[in-house]
C-alpha positions in Angstrom: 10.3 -8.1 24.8 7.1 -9.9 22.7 7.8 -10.4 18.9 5.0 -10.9 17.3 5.6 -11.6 13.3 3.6 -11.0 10.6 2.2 -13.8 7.5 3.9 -11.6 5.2 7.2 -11.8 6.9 6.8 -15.7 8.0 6.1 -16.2 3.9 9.2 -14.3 3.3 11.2 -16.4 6.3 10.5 -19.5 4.5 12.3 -19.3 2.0 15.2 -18.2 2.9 18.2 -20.9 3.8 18.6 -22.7 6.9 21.2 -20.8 8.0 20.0 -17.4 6.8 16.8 -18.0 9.0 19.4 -19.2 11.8 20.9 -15.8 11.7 17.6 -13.8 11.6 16.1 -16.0 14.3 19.6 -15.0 16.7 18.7 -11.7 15.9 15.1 -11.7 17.0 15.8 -14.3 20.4 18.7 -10.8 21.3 15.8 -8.0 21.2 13.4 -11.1 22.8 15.6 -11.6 25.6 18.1 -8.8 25.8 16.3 -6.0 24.1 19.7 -5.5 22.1 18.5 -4.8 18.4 22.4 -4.9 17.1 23.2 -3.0 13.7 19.6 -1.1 12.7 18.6 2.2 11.4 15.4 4.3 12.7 13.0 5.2 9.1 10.6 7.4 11.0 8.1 7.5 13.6 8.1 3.5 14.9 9.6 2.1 11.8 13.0 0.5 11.9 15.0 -2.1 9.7 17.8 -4.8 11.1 21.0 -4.9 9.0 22.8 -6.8 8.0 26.6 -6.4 6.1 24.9 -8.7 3.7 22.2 -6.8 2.8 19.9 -8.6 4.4 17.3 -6.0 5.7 14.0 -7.4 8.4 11.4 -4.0 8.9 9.8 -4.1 12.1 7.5 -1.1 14.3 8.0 -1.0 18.0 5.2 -1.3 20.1 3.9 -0.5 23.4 3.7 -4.1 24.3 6.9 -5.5 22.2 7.9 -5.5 18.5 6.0 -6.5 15.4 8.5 -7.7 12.6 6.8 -6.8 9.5 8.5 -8.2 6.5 11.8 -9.3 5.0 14.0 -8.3 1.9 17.1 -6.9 0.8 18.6 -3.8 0.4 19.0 -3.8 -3.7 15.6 -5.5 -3.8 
């Protein structure tokens, strides 16, 4: 599957630690290579968020032609 990621989410990405952008990049090479998007929630029409048990929350849309990863946050904020 294609990920294609947003400046607002690579601004985001950056500044997270090394091993919190480890984790999130793990995440995206599964639903690259496997399609498996792990722990996520559907928030209407395309919209979707990764989970984490940390909180940790990345948005993304599915497209026709892959998935567009949107932006990055966490769940209290």
């Amino acid at each position: 599957m294609n990920i294609t990621k947003t400046p607002e989410f690579l601004e985001w990405f950056k500044k997270e630690s090394s091993k919190s952008r480890s984790q999130i990049e793990s995440r995206l090479k599964l639903i690259s290579v496997y399609s498996y998007l792990g722990d996520y929630k559907g928030l209407g029409g395309q919209l979707f968020e990764l989970r984490w048990k940390n909180g940790r929350r990345v948005y993304f849309a599915m497209k026709e032609d892959g998935c567009l990863v949107l932006l990055g946050g966490y769940k209290n904020g």
